[in-house]
C-alpha positions as CSV (number, residue, x, y, z in Angstrom):
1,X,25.3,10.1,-47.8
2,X,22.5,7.4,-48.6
3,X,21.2,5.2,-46.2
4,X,22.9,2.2,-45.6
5,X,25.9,3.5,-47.4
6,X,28.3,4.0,-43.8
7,X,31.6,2.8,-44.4
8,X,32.6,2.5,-40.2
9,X,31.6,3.7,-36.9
10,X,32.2,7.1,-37.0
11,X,30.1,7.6,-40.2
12,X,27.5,6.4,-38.5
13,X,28.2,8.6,-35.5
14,X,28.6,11.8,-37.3
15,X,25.4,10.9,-39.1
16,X,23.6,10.4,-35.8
17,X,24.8,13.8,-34.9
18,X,23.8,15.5,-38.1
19,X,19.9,13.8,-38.0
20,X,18.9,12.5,-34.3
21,X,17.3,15.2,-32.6
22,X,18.8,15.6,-29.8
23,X,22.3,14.6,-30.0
24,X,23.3,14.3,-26.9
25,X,25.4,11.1,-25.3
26,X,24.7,11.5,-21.5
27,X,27.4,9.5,-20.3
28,X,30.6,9.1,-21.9
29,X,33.2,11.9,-23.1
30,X,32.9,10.1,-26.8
31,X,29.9,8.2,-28.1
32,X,29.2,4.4,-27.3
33,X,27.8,2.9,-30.0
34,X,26.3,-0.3,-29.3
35,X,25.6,-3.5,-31.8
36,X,24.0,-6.2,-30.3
37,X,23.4,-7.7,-26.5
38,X,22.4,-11.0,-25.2
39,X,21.4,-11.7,-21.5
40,X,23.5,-9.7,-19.4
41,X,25.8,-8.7,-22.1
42,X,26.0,-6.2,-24.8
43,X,28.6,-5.4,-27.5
44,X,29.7,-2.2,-29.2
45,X,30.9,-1.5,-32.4
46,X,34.4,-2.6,-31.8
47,X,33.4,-5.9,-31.2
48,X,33.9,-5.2,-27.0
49,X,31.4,-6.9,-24.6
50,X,30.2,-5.4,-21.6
51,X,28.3,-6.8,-18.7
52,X,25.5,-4.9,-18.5
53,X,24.4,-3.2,-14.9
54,X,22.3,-0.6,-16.1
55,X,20.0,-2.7,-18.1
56,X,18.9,0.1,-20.8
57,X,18.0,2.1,-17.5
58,X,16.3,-0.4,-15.9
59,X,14.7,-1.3,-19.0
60,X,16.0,-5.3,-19.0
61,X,14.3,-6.9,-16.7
62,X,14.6,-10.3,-17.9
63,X,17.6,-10.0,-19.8
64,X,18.7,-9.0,-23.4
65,X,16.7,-10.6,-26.4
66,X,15.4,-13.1,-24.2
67,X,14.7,-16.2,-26.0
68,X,11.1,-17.4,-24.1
69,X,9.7,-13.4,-24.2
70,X,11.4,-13.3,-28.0
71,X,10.2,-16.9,-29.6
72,X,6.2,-15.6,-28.2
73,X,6.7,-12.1,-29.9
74,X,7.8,-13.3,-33.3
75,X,4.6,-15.5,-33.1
76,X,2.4,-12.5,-32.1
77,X,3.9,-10.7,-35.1
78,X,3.0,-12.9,-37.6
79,X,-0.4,-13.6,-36.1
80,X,-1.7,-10.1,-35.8
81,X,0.6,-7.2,-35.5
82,X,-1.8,-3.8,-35.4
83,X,-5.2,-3.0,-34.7
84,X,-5.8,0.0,-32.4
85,X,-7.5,0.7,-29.7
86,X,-10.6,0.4,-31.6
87,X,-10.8,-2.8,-31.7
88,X,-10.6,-6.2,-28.7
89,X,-7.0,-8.0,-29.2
90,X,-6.8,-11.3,-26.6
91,X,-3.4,-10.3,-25.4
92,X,-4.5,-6.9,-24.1
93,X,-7.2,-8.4,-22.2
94,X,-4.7,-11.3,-21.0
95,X,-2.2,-8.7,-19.7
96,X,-4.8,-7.0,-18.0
97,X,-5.7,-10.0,-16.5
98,X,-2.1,-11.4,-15.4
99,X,-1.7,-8.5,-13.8
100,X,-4.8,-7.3,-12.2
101,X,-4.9,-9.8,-9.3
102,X,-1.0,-8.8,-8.3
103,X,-1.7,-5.1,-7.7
104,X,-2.2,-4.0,-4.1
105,X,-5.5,-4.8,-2.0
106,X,-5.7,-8.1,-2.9
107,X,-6.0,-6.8,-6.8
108,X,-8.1,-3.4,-6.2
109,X,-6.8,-1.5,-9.0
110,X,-8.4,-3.7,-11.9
111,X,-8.9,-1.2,-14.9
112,X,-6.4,-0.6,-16.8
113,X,-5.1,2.0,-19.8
114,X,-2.5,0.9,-22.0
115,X,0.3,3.5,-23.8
116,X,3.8,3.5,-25.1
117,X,5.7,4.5,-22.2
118,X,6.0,6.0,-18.2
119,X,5.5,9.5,-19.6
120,X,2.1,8.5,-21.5
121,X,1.5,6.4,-18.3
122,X,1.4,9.2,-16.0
123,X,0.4,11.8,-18.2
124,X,-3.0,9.3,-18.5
125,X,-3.0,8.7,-14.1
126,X,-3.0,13.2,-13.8
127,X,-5.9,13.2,-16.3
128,X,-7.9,10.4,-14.6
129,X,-7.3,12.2,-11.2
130,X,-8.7,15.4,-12.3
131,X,-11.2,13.9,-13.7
132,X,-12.5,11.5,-10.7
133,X,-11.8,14.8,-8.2
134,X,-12.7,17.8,-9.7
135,X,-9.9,19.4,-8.9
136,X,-6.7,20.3,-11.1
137,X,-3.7,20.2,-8.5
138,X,-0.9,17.8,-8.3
139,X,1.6,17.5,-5.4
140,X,4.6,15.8,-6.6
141,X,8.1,15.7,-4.7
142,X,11.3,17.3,-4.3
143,X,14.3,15.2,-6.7
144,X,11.5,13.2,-8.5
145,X,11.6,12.5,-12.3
146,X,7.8,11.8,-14.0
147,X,8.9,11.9,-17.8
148,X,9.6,14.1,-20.9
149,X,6.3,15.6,-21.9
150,X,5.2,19.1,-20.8
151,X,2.9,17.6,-17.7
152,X,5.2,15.0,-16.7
153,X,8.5,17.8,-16.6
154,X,6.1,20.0,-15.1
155,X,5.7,16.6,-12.3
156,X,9.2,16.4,-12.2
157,X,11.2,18.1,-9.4
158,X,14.4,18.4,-11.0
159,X,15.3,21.8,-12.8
160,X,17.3,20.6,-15.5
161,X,14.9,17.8,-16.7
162,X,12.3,20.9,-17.0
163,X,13.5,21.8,-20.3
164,X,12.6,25.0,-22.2
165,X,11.2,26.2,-19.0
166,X,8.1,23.9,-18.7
167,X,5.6,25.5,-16.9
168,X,4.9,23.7,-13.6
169,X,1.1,25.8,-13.2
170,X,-1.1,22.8,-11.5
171,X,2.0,21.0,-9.8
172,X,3.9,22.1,-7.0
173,X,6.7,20.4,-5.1
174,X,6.7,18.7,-1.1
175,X,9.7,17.9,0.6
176,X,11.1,14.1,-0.3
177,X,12.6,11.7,1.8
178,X,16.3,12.0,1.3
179,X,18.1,11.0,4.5
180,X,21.6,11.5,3.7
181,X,20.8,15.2,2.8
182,X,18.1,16.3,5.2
183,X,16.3,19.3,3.9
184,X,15.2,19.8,7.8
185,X,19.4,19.1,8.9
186,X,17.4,16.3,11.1
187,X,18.5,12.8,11.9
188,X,16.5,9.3,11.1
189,X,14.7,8.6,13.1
190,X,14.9,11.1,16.1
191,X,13.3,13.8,13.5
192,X,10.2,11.6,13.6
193,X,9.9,11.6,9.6
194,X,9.0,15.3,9.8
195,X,9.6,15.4,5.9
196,X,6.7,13.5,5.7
197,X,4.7,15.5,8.2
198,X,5.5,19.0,6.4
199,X,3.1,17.5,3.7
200,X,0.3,19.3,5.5
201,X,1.6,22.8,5.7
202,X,2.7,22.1,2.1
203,X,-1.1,21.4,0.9
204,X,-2.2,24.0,3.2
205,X,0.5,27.2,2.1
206,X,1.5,26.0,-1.8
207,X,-1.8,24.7,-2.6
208,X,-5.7,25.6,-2.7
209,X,-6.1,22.7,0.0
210,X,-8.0,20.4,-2.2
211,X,-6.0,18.6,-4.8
212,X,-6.1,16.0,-7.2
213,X,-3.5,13.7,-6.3
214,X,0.0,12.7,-5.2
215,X,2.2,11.3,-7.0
216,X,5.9,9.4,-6.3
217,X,8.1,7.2,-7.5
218,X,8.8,4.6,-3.7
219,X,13.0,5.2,-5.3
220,X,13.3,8.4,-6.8
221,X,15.5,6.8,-10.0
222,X,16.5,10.2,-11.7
223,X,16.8,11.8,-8.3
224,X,19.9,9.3,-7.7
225,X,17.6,6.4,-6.0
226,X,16.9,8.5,-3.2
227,X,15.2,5.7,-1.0
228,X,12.8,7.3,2.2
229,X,12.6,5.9,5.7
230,X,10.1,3.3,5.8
231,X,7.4,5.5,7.4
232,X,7.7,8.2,5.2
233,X,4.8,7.2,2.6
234,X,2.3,5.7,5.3
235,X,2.5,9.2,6.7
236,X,2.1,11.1,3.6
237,X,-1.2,8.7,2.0
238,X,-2.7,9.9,5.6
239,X,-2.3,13.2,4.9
240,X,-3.1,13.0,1.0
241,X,-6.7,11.0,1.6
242,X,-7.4,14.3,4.4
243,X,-7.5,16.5,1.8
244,X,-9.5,14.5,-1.1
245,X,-6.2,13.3,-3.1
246,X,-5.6,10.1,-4.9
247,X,-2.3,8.2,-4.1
248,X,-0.4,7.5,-7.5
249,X,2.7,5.1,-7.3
250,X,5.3,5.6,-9.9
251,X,6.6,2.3,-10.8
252,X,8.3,2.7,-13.8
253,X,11.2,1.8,-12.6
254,X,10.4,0.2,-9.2
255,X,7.9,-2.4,-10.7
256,X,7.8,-5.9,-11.6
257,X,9.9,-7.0,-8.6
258,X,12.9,-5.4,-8.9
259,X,12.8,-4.1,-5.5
260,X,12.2,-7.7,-4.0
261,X,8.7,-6.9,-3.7
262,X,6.6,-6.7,-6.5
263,X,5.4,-3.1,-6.4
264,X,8.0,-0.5,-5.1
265,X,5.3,1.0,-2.6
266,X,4.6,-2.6,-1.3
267,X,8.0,-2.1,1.1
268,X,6.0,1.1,2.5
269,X,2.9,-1.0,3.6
270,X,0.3,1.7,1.3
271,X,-2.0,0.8,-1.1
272,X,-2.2,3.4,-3.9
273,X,-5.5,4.4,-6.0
274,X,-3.2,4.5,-9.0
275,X,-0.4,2.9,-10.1
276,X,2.2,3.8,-13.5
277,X,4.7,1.9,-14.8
278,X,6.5,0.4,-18.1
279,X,10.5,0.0,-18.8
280,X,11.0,-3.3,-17.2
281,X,7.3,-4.4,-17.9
282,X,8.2,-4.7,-21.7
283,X,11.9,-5.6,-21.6
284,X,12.9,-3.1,-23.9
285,X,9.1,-3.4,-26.1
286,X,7.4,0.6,-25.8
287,X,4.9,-0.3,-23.6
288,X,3.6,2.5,-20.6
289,X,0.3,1.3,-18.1
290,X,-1.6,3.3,-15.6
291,X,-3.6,0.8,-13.4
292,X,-6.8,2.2,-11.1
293,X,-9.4,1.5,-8.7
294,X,-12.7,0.5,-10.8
295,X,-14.7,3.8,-9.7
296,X,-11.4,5.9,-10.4
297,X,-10.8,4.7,-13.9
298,X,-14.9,5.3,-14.4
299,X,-14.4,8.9,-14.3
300,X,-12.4,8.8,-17.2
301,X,-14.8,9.6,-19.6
302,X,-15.2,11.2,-23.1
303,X,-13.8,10.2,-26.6
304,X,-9.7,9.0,-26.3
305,X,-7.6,6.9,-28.1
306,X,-3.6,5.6,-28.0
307,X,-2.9,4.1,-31.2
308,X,-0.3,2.3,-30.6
309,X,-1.2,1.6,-26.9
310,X,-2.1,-2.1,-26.0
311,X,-0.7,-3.2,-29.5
312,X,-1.4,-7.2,-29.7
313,X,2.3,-7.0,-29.7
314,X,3.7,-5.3,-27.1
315,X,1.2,-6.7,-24.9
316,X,2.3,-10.1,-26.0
317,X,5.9,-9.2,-25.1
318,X,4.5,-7.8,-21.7
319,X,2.8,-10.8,-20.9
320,X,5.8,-13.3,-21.6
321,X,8.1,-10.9,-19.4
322,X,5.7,-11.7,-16.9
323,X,5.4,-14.6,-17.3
324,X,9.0,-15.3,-17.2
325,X,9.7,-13.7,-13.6
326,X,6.9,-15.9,-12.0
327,X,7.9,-19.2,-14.0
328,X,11.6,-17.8,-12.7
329,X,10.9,-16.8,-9.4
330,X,12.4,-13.4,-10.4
331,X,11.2,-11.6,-7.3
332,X,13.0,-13.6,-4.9
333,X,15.9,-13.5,-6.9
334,X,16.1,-10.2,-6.8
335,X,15.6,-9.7,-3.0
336,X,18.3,-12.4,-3.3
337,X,20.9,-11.0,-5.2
338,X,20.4,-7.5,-4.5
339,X,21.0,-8.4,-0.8
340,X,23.9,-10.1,-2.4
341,X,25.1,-7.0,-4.7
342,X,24.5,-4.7,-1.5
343,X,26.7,-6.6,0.4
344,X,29.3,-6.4,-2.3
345,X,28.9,-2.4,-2.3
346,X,28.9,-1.6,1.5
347,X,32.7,-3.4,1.0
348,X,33.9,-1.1,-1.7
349,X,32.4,1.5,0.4
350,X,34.2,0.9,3.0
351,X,37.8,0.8,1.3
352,X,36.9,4.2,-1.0
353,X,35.9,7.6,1.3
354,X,34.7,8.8,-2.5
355,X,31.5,6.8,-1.9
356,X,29.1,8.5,0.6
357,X,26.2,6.0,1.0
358,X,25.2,2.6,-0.5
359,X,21.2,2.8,-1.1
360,X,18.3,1.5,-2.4
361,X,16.8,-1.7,-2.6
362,X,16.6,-5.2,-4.1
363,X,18.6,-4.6,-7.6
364,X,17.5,-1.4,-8.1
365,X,21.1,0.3,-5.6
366,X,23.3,3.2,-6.0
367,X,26.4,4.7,-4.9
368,X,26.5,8.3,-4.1
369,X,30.2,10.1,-4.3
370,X,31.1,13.0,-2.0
371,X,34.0,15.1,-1.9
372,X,34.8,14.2,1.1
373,X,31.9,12.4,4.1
374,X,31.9,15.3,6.4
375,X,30.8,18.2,4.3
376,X,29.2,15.9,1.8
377,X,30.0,18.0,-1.1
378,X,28.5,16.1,-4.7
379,X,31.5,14.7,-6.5
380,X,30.2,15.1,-9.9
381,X,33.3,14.9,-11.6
382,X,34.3,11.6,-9.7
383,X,30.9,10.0,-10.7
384,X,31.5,11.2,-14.2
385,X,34.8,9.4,-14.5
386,X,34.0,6.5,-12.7
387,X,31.3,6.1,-15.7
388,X,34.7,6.0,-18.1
389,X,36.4,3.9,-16.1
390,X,33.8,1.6,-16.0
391,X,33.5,1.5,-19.5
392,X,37.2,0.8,-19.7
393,X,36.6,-2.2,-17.3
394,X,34.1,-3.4,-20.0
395,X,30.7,-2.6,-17.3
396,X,28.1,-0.4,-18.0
397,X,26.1,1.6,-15.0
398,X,24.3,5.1,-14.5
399,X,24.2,8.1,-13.5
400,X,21.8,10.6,-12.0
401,X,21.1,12.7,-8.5
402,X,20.7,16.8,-8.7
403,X,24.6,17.1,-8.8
404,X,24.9,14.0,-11.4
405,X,27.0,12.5,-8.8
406,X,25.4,9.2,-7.8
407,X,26.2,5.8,-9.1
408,X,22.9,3.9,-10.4
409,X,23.2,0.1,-10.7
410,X,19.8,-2.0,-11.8
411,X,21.6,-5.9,-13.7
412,X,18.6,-7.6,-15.4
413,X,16.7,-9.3,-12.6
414,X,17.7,-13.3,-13.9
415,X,21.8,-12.2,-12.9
416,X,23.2,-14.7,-10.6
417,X,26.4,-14.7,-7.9
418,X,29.2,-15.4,-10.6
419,X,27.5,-12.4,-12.5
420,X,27.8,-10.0,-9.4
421,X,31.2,-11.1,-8.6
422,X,32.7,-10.1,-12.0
423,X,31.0,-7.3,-11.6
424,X,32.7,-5.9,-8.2
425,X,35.6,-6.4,-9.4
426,X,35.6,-4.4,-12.3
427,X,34.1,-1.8,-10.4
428,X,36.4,-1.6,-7.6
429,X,39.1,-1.5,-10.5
430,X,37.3,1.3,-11.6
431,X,37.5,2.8,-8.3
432,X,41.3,2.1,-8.0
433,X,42.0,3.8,-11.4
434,X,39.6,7.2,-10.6
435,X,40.9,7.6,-6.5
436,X,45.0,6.9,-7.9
437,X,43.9,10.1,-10.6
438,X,42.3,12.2,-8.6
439,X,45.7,11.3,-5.6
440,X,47.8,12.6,-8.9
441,X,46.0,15.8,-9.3
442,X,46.3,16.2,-5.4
């Protein structure tokens, strides 16, 4: 078959099938294919539109093919489209200096290192650790996700996102904060945030006692948006800075203001030495960043190069997305409406015994699903046909969580009230549909 030759949708999907390596759909029992998407909407191939709640995986930040961020990139392109990172491009350095003064410590990490994505991003922050420290371990945590290369899988502390049994030499694993399912069988916050605390017996028995750095995303995403108890990351950076590590913050998916805040570790009261991040940054542009203290990012040193990285571009993209949540007072909507969507969740969880625990914050929430809430066993298969239902109800949402059974829900950051209501609705249909089929099996 030539290019360009497809005939309908299936072509297309058996060709994707044959060529796109890998062909795996995640989600869905038979391929969504989708077409186009404006705002919070996006259409597949049959012409249905869907309200979009998952935003690319919290990828649209400021909604789909967003005319302000758009109208500035089609400029950019025909102004000056590639260079590398051999040469100075102005909207590099004005990215750099949007967002310099808006990291945390009144703009302490000001050096920056642009890439493609939150794998290059953090594969760039272990490097510059090593580097600055001298030392080569990494202390990651428990449920975490840190990208697809062979370091980041390595990073991540998930077993099935570790494919072809990526070594995890240099990186070990700490406890996480994950309330609902206690690795200690303790209780918030009579356990006095011992997961926390075990981080030094951790360094002390599963490491040499001088490491590199620890890294963390503030909402494990992957891991289900497991969300720790507010002390839980002052405690750790304590612990971390006793035994010579830098503090990276994960943010590819917690940046921006998503969370109502506009770092994810800005709820937790720490100021990291390093922060990652990209998705929502670019608004579906590839764009990955690792931000550093001055005298950190110093000690990366030697000959290195990311072609693409910092492209006049994506950069220019970057910068208009940012743009656009300050001019739109993004943040606060998202503290807003998240509040709002929260509020709209803890209903439905009342009504439905299939949903566990509502968590998260700002709009970056989830739903998890238990068999039942006493014994708290995952209901994977629930979660996975809640995803169909949903599509069938014409919304689109995640998935993720060790069992697969949590409910991820991240709307661009601009959705509003009329948005959220539409929304609930169609996802408490999708509730009624799934409980009245799994009642049948009963």
């Amino acid at each position: 078959m030539n290019a360009g030759a497809f005939v309908n949708k299936q072509e297309i999907i058996l060709a994707h099938q044959k060529h796109i390596f890998p062909s795996v759909f995640h989600y869905f029992k038979e391929p969504l294919m989708m077409t186009k998407a404006k705002d919070q909407y996006v259409w597949d191939a049959d012409g249905n539109q869907y309200l979009d709640f998952f935003g690319g995986i919290v990828t649209i930040s400021v909604g789909h093919c967003n005319d302000d961020v758009n109208k500035k990139v089609k400029e950019q392109i025909d102004t000056l489209e590639h260079v590398s990172t051999a040469y100075v491009t102005e909207p590099q350095v004005k990215l750099a200096m949007k967002v310099a003064p808006k990291t945390p410590g009144n703009g302490a990490l000001s050096k920056f290192y642009f890439t493609n994505s939150g794998t290059e991003a953090n594969e760039t922050a272990f490097l510059t650790a090593r580097l600055y420290t001298g030392s080569t371990e990494i202390v990651a945590l428990r449920h975490s996700y840190h990208g697809r290369s062979a370091a980041a899988m390595a990073a991540t502390g998930v077993g099935t996102w570790r494919l072809g049994g990526a070594p995890t030499a240099g990186f070990t694993h700490a406890i996480n904060g994950y309330c609902y399912r206690c690795p200690l069988n303790l209780k918030y916050p009579s356990c006095n945030v011992q997961c926390a605390r075990d981080m030094v017996d951790h360094i002390r028995t599963a490491t040499s006692g001088k490491i590199a750095a620890f890294i963390a995303e503030p909402i494990q995403g992957v891991g289900g948006l497991i969300t720790p108890p507010k002390e839980f990351f002052e405690i750790v950076h304590g612990i971390v800075k006793k035994f010579g590590g830098l503090f990276i913050s994960d943010e590819v998916q917690t940046g921006w203001g998503r969370t109502g805040k506009y770092w994810g570790i800005d709820n937790y009261g720490v100021e990291p030495d390093m922060i990652t991040s990209a998705k929502g940054l670019g608004n579906g542009m590839p764009i990955g960043i690792t931000m550093a203290r001055p005298e950190v990012a110093d000690a990366y040193k030697g000959l290195t190069i990311s072609t693409f990285g910092g492209n006049p571009v994506t950069t220019t993209a970057a910068l208009a997305v940012l743009d656009y949540i300050d001019e739109h007072k993004l943040m606060i909507n998202a503290a807003e409406m998240g509040a709002y969507l929260r509020g709209k969740l803890d209903e439905l969880a009342n009504k439905y015994d299939l949903i566990g625990e509502v968590r998260g914050m700002g709009l970056l929430l989830a739903m998890e699903l238990v068999e039942d809430r006493e014994s708290k066993v995952p209901a994977t298969a629930a979660a996975n046909a809640m995803l169909e239902a949903a599509r069938e109800n014409r919304i689109l949402i995640g998935k993720g969580g060790i069992s697969g059974n949590v409910l991820r829900i991240s709307p661009p950051m601009n959705i509003g009230k009329s948005d959220i209501d539409a929304f609930a609705d169609r996802l408490e249909a999708s509730f009624k549909k799934v409980t009245a089929d799994r009642m049948a099996v009963k």
